[in-house]
N, C-alpha and C positions, 0 to 999 in steps of 0.2 A: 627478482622481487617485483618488478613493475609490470608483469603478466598477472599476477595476482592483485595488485590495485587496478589493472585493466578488466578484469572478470570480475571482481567485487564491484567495480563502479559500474560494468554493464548490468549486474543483478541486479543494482539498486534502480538504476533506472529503468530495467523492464519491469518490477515491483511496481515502481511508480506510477507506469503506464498503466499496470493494470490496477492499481488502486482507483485513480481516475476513469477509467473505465468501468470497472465496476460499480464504482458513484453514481456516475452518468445514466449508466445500466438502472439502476435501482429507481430512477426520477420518473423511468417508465413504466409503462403495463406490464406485468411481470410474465414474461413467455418461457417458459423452462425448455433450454437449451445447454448441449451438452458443451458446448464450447464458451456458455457461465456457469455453468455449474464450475468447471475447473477454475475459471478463473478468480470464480468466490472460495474454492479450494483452497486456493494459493491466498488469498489477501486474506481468509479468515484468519491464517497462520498469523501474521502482523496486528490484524487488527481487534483480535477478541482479547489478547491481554489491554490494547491501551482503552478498547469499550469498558473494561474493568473500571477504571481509572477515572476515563471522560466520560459521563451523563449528556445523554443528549438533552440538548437548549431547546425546550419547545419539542416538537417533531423531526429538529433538526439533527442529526449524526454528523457531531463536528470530528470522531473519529480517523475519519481517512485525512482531515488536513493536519491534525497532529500526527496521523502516522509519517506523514510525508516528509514534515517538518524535522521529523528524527529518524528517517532515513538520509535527509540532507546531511544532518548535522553528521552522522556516521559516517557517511558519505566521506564530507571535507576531511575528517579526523584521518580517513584512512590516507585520504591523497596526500595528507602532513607526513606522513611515517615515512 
């Protein structure tokens, strides 16, 4: 059983990594490249339901910090079990 809270907590934190990186990504000149293309692949999964939910503030896309936040939170739930 602690193989799979070791794999689930590794996916959330490469998730995470690439949420921020994809943020990051986005603050720049936009170069289409195959290696973000995937990685907006992977984060759109997460982050088009909570876009549903959160409206971006201004021009801002607070999005990815609420994804992150409830990836945490899943996160600790899992390491509880």
């Amino acid at each position: 059983m602690d193989w799979i809270k070791q794999a689930v907590h590794m996916l959330i934190e490469l998730t995470t990594y690439l949420i921020v990186i994809g943020a990051l990504v986005s603050w720049m000149p936009y170069r289409r490249n195959k290696i973000l293309h995937v990685i907006e692949d992977i984060t759109d999964f997460i982050l088009k339901p909570v876009r549903h939910f959160v409206k971006p503030i201004g021009n801002v896309d607070i999005s990815p910090i609420i994804a992150i936040i409830i990836l945490q939170i899943v996160d600790k739930i899992v390491e509880r079990l």
